[in-house]
N, C-alpha and C positions, 0 to 999 in steps of 0.2 A: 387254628392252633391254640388259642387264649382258651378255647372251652374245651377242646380238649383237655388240656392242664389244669383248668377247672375243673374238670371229671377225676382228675386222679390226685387232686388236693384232699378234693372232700371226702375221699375214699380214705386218703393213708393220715388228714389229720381226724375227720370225725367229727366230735363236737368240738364247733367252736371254726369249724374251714369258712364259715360267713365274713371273720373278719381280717382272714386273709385275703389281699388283694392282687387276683391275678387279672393283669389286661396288659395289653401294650399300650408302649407309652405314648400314643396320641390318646389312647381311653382315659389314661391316668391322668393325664394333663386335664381334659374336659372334666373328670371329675374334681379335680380343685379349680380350673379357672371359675367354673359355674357359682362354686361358692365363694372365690376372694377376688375376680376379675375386678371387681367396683372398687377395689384399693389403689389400679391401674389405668382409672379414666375408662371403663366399661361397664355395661348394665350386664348385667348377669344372665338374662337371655338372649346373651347372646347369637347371632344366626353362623353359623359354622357354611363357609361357599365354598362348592362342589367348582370342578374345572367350568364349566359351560358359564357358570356366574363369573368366575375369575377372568374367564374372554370379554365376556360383555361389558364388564368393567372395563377391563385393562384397556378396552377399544376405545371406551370413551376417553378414558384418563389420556390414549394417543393423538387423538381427535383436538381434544382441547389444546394439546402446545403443540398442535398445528406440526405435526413430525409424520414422515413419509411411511404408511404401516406396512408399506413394499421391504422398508431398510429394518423397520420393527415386528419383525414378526409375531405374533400374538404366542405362540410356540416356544419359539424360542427366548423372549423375553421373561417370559412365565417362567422357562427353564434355570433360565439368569437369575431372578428374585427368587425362585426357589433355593437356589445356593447359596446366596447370600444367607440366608434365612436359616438353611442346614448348619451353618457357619457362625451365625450371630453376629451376621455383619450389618449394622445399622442401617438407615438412609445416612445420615451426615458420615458416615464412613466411607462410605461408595463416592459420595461427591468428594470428599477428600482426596479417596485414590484417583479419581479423575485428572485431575489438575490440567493438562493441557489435551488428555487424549478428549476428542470430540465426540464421538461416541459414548464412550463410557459415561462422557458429562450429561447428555440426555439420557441413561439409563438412571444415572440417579435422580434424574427428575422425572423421570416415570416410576423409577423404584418409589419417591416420595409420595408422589401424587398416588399412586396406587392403595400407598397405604394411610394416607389422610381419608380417602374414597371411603377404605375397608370402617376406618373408623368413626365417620361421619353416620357410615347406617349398619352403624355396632355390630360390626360384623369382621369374622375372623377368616382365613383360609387352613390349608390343613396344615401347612408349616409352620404357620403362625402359632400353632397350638402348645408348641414346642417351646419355640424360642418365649412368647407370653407369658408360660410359666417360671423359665430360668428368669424375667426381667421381674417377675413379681415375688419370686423368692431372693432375689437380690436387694428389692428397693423393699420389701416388709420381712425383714429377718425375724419378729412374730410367728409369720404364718411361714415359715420355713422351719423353724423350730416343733412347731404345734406337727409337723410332717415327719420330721427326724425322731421325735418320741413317738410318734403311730405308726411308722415304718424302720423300727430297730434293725430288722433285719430283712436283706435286699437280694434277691437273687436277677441275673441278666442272661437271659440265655439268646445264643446267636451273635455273640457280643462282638464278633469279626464284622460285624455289619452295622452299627452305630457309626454315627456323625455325631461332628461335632457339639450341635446344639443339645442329643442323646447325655453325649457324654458329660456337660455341665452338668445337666439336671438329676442325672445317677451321683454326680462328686459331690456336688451338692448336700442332695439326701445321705448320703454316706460318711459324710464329712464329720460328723459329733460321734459317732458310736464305729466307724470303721468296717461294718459286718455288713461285707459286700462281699458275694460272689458271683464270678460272670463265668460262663461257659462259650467255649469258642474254639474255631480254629481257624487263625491266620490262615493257611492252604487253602482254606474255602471263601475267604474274601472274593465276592464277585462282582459287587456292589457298587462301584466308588463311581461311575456315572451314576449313581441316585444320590452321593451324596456320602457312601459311607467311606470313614478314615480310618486304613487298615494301624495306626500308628496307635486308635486305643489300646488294641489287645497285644500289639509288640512292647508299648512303651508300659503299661498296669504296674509291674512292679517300682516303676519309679515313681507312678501317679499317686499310688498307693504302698506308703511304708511297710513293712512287714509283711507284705503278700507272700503266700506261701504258693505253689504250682503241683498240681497234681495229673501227670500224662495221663489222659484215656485214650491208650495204644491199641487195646485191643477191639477189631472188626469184630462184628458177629455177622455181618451182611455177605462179605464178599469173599471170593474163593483167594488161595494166597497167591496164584498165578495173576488175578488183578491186583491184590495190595504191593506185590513184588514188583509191578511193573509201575504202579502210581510213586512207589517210593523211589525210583530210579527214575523218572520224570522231573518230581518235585522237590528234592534235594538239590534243583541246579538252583532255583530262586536264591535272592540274595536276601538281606534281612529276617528271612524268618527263624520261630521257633524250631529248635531242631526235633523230632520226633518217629519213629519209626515205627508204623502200624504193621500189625500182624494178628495173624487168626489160627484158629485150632478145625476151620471149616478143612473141606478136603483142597487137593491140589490145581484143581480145574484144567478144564481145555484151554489150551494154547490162545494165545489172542490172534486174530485178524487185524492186519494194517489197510487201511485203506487212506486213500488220497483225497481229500474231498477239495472240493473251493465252495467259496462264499458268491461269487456271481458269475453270468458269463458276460461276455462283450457284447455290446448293441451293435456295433460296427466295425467294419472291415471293407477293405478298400478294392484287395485283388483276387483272381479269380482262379490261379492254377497252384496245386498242393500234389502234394506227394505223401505216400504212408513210410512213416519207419521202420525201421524190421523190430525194432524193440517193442513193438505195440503185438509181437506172438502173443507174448503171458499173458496179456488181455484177454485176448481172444479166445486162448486155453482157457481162461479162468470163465468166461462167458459161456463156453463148450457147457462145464461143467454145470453152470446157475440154469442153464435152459433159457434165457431173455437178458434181455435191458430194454435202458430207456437209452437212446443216445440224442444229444443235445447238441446241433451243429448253427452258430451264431451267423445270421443272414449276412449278405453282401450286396453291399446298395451299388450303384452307381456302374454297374456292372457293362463290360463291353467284351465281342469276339476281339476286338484288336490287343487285349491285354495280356501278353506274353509273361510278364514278369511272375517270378513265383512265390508264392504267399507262406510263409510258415504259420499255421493258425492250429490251436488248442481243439483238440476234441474231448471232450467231457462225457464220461459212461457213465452209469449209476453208478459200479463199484469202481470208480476209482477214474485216475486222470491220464491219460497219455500227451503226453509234453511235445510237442512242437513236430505234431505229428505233419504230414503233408501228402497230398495225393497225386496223383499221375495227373499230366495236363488235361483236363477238361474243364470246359467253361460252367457256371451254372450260374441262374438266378435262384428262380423260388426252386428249391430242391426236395428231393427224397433218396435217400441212400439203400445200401444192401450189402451186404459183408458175403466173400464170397469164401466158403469153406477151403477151399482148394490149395489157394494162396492168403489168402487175407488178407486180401488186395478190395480196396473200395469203389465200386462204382457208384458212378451219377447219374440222377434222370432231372434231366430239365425239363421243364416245364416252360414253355414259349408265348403261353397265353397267357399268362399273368407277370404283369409287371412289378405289380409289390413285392418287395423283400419284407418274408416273417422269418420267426428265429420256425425250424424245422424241427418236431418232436417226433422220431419213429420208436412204434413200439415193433419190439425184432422178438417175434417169438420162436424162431430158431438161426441158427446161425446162417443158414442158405437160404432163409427167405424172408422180406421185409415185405409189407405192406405197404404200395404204388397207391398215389391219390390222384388217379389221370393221370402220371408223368410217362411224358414219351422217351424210348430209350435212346442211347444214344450206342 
């Protein structure tokens, strides 16, 4: 995206686009740590460590105080220090917040060790590159200044997706001459598990005095039957800017609803299900696509004596039928079959295999599935 935008700088400014600076801001950072790092207890060539380096480290920094890396995950602590970091949260901060949680107390002694480690063999991580510059424009207001006259004027695009340590470093630079503009929109914040804080681009005009707002309402992408429906979707959120997209494109096709889920079950306990009658419109709508895939979640521990009836989720490609159930029949390792007639489901058990797997059939028409050995019942 950064050279991209470097392609259409040097187009629309011409002479003179070389000493415009487009990069994001880990590029921007490395280009002043390199040159004033040494005003911060750093040699200037610095080694910038990739994730694989940050393990290897962080393992030993575990290792040394002797802490269980079962309770510390190398992942998840990483993930830890990296917040902090998006954040501007010290080491002596973290042990602060600690105070009696016991955990947290060992995190800030791997947060510290970790980055005594980094700075023993002059070497940064990639959050570090961030928050390094905001601590070295604070503690040499010199070399913050010498910035704020080379970069008068600041543009931020994406700006719904800055964190914290982002957002110093933008106030920062903008702070003597005020000629900041960010481009953004709060409705597309998607970020904030990496860190980003949707409260930059809600809160700008309080950040920044005399901000002016300019809506760009109109789509050029999307037909108005999707902007009409995203705008009746996202109008329920709470705090956001208020805004209503629209387009001059044509009126488009009707949208498609479908049901999806995010996983299935690994287990289940019993053995007899019954189908609904509300699972027709599936079935109709199946009629019509020509296939699916249907996804039926194994059943371990399986017995003939288990009379009790199980209500258990069938999951179709297009969409879900909810608490679907079938006529009593027992199964273990299974293969199903939809029967046009009724749309009623049979089972084939399979008696030779003991394992329970999850059952994937591909139904390429509605009255006939593909049997893998299973005998009928």
């Amino acid at each position: 995206a950064a050279g991209e935008m470097r392609e259409r700088v040097n187009k629309i400014v011409g002479f003179g686009a070389e000493q415009v600076w487009v990069s994001t801001f880990h590029s921007a950072c490395v280009r002043i740590l390199r040159r004033y790092i040494d005003r911060i207890g750093y040699s200037n060539d610095f080694t910038i460590y990739d994730t694989e380096d940050q393990k290897k480290l962080l393992k030993d920094v575990i290792k040394n105080l002797n802490l269980d890396p079962k309770m510390y995950k190398e992942n998840a602590v990483l993930g830890k220090i990296s917040d902090f970091k998006n954040k501007l949260v010290t080491t002596g901060e973290v042990a602060q917040m600690a105070q009696s949680d016991f955990k947290l107390l060992n995190l800030s002694k791997i947060y510290n060790n970790y980055q005594e480690a980094l700075k023993k063999n002059n070497a940064l991580d990639f959050d570090d590159l961030i928050m390094k510059t905001v601590h070295l424009f604070r503690k040499c207001p010199e070399v913050l200044e010498s910035y704020q006259e080379r970069l008068k004027y600041i543009m931020v695009d994406e700006y719904q997706d800055t964190n914290g340590a982002q957002f110093a470093f933008i106030k920062l630079l903008a702070s003597k001459y005020q000629n900041l503009c960010v481009v953004g929109d709060d409705d597309q914040s998607i970020y904030k598990f990496r860190g980003a804080d949707i409260s930059n681009i809600l809160q700008f005009e309080k950040n920044f005095n005399n901000a002016r707002v300019v809506k760009l309402e109109q789509n050029y992408r999307s037909t108005k039957t999707i902007l009409d429906a995203a705008n009746e979707v996202i109008h329920n959120n709470k705090g956001r800017k208020d805004k209503t997209l629209w387009s001059d494109n044509e009126q488009g096709e009707k949208i498609d609803l479908y049901h999806h889920i995010d996983s299935i079950p690994r287990k289940t306990t019993d053995s007899v299900l019954t189908l609904h009658g509300h699972a027709h419109k599936y079935v109709t709508r199946l009629k019509q696509n020509g296939g699916l895939d249907i996804v039926v979640p194994s059943l371990s521990n399986l017995s003939d004596t288990l009379p009790t009836a199980l209500e258990m989720n069938l999951f179709f490609r297009f969409g879900k039928v909810e608490k679907v159930d079938l006529k009593q029949v027992y199964f273990d390792n299974t293969d199903i079959i939809l029967s046009e007639e009724n749309y009623d489901l049979s089972i084939y058990r399979d008696t030779k295999k003991e394992n329970s797997a999850n059952v994937i059939s591909k139904l390429n028409t509605i009255e006939r599935a593909k049997v893998y050995g299973l005998s009928m019942k």
